[in-house]
N, C-alpha and C positions, 0 to 999 in steps of 0.2 A: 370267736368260736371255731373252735377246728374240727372242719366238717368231717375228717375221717376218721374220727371218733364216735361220731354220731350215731345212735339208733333210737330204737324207737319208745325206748323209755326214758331218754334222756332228758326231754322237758318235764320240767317238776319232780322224776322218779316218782313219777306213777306208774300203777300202784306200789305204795308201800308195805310193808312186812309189817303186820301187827304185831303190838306189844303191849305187854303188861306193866301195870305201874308207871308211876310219875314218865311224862314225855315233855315233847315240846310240841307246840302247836306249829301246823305244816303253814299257819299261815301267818303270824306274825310274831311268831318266835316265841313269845310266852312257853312261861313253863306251868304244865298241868299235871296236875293232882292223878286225875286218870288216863287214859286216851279219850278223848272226844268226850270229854267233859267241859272243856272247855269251848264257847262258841263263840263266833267272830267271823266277821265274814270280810273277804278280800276289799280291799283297795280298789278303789278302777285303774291307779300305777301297778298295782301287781298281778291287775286281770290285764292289764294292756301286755304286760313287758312276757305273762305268759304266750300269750297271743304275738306276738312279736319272735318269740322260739317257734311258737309254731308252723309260723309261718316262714320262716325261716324254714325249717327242717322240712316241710311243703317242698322251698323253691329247688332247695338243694337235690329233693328226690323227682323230681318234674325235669330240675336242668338234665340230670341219670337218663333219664326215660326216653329225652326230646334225642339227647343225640345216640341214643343206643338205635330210634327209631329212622334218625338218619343214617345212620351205618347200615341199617339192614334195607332201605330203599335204595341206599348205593349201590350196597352189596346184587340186588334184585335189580337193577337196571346193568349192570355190567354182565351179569348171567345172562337176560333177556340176548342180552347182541351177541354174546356168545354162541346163544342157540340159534341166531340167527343167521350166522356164518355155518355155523354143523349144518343146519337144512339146505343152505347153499351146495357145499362140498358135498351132501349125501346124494346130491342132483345135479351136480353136473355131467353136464355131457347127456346127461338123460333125461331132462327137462319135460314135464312136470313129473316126471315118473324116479325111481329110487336107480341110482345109479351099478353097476354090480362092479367096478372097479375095486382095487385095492384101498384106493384112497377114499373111495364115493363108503366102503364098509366099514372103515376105521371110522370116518365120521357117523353113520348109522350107528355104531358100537358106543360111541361117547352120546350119541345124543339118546339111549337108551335109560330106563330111571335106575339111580344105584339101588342093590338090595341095603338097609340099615342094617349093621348090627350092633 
């Protein structure tokens, strides 16, 4: 299965596009007279092997999720120490108090919040 093809109606193409006249049965091929005229009900191999897609298509979107959430706790732990060098440099020399140096205000300046736009 090639996962970057995948979305979200690609097990079974569900839902399908109703139609008129003679079809085929979504479930085990039969051809019918009307749509859903015909009844018949699944396999436990063709409830499995759904279930099997879907689960699949599950782990693929879970594997997504796990390390987009590890990049953003990386991302948030290297910020963290960052800010924690700016409170340094915003104070040195003038411990515990805001330093008024050049350097002690460049840091105050970065460790300020950005406006979004």
């Amino acid at each position: 299965m090639n996962k970057d093809k995948i979305t979200a109606r690609s097990v079974d193409n569900w839902p399908k596009e109703p139609t008129f006249g003679p079809s085929t049965c979504s479930v085990c091929g039969e051809s019918t007279p009307l749509p859903g005229e015909h009844k018949c009900s699944p396999t436990y191999k063709q409830l499995q092997s759904r279930l099997n897609k879907a689960e699949t298509l599950q782990q693929f979107y879970l594997e997504g999720l796990e390390k987009r959430v590890d990049e953003l706790t990386a991302a948030n732990e290297e910020n963290k120490q960052l800010r924690e060098v700016l409170e340094k440099l915003a104070r040195l020399g003038n411990e515990p108090h805001l330093g008024n140096s050049d350097g002690n205000r460049m840091a105050q300046q970065a460790l300020k919040p950005q406006k979004k736009t």
